[in-house]
C-alpha positions as CSV (number, residue, x, y, z in Angstrom):
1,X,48.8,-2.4,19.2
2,X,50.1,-6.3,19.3
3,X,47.5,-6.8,22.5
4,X,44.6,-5.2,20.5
5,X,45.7,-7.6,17.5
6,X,43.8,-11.0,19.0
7,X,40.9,-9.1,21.0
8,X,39.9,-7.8,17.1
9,X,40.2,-11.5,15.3
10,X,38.6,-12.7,18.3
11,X,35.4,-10.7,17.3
12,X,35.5,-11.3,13.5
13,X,35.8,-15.1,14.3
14,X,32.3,-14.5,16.6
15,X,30.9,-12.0,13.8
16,X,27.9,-13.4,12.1
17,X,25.0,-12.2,9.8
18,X,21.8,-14.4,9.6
19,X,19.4,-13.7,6.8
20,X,16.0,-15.2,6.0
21,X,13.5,-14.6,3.2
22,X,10.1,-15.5,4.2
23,X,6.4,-14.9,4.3
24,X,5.7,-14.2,0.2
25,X,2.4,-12.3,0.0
26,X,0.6,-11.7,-3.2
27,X,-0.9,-8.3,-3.6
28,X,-3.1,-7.1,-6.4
29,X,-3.4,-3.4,-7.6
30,X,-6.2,-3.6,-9.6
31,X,-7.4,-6.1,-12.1
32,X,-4.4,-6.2,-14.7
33,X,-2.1,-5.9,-12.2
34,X,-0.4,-7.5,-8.7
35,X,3.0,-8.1,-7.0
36,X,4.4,-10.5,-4.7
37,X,6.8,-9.3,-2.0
38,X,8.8,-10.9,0.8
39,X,9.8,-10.5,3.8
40,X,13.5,-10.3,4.5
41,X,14.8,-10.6,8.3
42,X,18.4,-10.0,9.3
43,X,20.2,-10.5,12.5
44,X,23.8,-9.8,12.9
45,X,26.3,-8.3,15.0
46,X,28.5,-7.7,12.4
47,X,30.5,-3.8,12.3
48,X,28.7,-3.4,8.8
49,X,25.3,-2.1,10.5
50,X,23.6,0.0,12.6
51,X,20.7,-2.1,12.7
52,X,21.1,-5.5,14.4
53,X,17.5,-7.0,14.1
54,X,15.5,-5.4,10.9
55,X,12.5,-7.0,8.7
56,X,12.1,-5.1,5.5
57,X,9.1,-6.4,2.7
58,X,10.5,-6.1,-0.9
59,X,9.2,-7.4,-3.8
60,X,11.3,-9.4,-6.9
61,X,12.0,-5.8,-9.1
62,X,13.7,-4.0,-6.1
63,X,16.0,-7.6,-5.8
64,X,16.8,-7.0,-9.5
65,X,17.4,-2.7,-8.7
66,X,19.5,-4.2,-6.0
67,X,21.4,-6.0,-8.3
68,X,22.2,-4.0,-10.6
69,X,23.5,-1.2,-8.5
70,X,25.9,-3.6,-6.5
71,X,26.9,-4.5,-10.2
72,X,27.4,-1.1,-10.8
73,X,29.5,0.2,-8.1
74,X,31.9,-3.0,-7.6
75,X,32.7,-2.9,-11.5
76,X,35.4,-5.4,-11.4
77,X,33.6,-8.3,-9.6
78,X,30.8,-10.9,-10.4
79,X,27.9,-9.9,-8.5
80,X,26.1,-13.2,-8.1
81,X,22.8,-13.7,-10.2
82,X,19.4,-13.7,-8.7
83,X,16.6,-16.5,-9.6
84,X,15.1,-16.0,-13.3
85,X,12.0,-14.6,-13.5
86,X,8.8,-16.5,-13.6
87,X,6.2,-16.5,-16.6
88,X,2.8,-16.0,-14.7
89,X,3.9,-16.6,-11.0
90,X,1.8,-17.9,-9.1
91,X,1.1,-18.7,-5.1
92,X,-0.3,-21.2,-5.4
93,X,2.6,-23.3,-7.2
94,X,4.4,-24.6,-4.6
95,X,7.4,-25.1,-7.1
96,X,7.5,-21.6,-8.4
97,X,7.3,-20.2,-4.3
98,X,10.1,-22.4,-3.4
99,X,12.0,-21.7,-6.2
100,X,12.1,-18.1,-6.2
101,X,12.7,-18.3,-2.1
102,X,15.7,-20.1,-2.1
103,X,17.1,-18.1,-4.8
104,X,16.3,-14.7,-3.1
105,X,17.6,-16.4,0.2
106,X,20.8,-17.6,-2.2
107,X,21.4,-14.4,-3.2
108,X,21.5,-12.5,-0.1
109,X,23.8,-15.0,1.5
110,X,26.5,-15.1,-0.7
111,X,26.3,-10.7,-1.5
112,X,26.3,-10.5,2.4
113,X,29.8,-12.7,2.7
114,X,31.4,-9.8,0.6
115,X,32.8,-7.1,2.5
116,X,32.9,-4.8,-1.0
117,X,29.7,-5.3,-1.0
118,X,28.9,-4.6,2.4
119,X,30.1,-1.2,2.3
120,X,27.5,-0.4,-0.7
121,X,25.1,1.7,0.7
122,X,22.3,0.5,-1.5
123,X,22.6,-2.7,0.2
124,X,22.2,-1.4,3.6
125,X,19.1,1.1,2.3
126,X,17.4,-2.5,0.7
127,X,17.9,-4.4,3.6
128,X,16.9,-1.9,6.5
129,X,15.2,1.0,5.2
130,X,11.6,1.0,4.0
131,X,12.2,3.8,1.3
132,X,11.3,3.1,-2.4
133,X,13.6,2.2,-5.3
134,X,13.9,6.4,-6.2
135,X,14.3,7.2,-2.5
136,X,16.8,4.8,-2.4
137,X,18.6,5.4,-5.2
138,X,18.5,9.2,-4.5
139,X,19.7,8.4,-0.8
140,X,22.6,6.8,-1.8
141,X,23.5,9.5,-4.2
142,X,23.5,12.0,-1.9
143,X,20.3,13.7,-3.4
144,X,18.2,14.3,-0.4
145,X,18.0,16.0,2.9
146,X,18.8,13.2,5.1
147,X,21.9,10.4,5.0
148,X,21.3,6.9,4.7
149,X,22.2,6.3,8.1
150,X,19.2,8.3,9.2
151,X,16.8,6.8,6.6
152,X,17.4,3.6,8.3
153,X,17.1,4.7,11.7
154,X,13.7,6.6,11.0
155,X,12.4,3.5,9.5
156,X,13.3,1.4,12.5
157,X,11.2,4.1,14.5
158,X,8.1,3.9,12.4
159,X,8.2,-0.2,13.0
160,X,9.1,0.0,16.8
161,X,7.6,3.6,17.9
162,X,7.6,4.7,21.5
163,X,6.5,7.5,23.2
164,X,10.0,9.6,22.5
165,X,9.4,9.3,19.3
166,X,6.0,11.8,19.0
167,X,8.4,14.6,18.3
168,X,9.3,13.3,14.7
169,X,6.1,13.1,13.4
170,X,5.9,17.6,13.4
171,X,7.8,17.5,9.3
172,X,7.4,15.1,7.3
173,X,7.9,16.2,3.5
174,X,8.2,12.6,2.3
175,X,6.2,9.5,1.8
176,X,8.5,8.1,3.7
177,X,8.7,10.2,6.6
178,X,11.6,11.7,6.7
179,X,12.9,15.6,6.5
180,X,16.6,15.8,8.0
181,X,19.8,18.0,6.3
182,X,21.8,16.2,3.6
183,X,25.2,14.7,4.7
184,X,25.9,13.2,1.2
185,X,26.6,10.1,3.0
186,X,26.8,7.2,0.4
187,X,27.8,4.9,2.4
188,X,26.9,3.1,6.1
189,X,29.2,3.9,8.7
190,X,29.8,0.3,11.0
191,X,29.6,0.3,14.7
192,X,30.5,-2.4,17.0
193,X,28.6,-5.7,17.3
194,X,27.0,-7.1,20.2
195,X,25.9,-10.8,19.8
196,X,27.7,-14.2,19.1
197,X,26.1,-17.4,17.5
198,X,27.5,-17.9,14.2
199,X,25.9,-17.7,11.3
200,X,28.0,-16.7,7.7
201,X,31.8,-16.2,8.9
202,X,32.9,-12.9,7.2
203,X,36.3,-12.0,6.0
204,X,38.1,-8.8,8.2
205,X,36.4,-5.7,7.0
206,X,38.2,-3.3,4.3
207,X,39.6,-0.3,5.9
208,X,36.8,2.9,5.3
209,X,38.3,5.4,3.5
């Protein structure tokens, strides 16, 4: 056990997760309403997730659902606060863009250096699953046929598909795609990292449970 002590605080000094929000894109519904969403891209080798590389699009209500649920679940801790909202925002205001970009990007950095929050499943679900706010929050609760780890794995399919994939598209009872048997799974189970450059140091992860 002592030789295994400085191979594992070897990798956590090397264990980095790199976050960008990017791209916003304004989309309108129909004439009284429109959204903006943004593109989110992670890189990490960290133990937290399956996914290394992902890009997810959200949109400013599923940062404040987001929110709210990490506020939920870690009730004894500050979740920090995301960028207020902005009366009639607008593209074309380069003030109102930047602001609400480095407040997203704010945000995401600082909830990502917190291992309590990094075991919230909701987190992993926003940041590498394309399912909506109900799938989502049914997901995590254990309310449908398939865990959150495959959620996020069928979504990394349907942006990189390959051949081997042709099989999976036979069931689909979902918008999203997805028809797999409940494993109540609430939260991500880590795997081992891969890469190296640095990007936000993390504490040692909490034991799982």
């Amino acid at each position: 056990m002592e030789d295994e002590r400085p191979v594992f605080d070897s990798l956590m000094k090397h264990e980095f997760i790199s976050v960008i929000v990017r791209d916003p894109q304004f989309h309108r519904e129909d004439f009284w309403h429109s959204h903006c969403d943004y593109e989110i891209h992670l890189h990490t080798n960290s133990i937290y997730f399956r996914r290394k590389l992902s890009c997810v699009r959200r949109r400013f209500s599923e940062f404040v659902w987001l929110r709210q649920r990490l506020q939920s679940n870690a009730v004894l801790m500050d979740v920090p606060k995301l960028p207020p909202s902005i009366p009639f925002f607008s593209l074309r205001n380069p003030l109102h863009v930047n602001l609400r970009l480095n407040g997203l990007q704010s945000f995401l950095e600082i909830v990502l250096q917190v291992p309590l929050l990094l075991s919230d499943s909701c987190l992993h679900l926003f940041l590498q699953s394309d399912l909506s706010v109900s799938k989502m929050e049914a997901c995590a609760c254990g309310r449908t046929r398939y865990s959150v780890a495959q959620a996020i794995q069928r979504s990394a399919r349907r942006q990189h598909p390959s051949p081997s994939d042709d099989s999976d598209n036979e069931s689909t009872t979902s918008s999203a795609g997805l028809d797999y048997s409940s494993e109540g799974h609430t939260q991500t189970p880590p795997l081992p990292g891969t890469d190296s450059a640095p990007a936000l140091a993390l504490t040692p992860p909490l034991p799982w449970p």
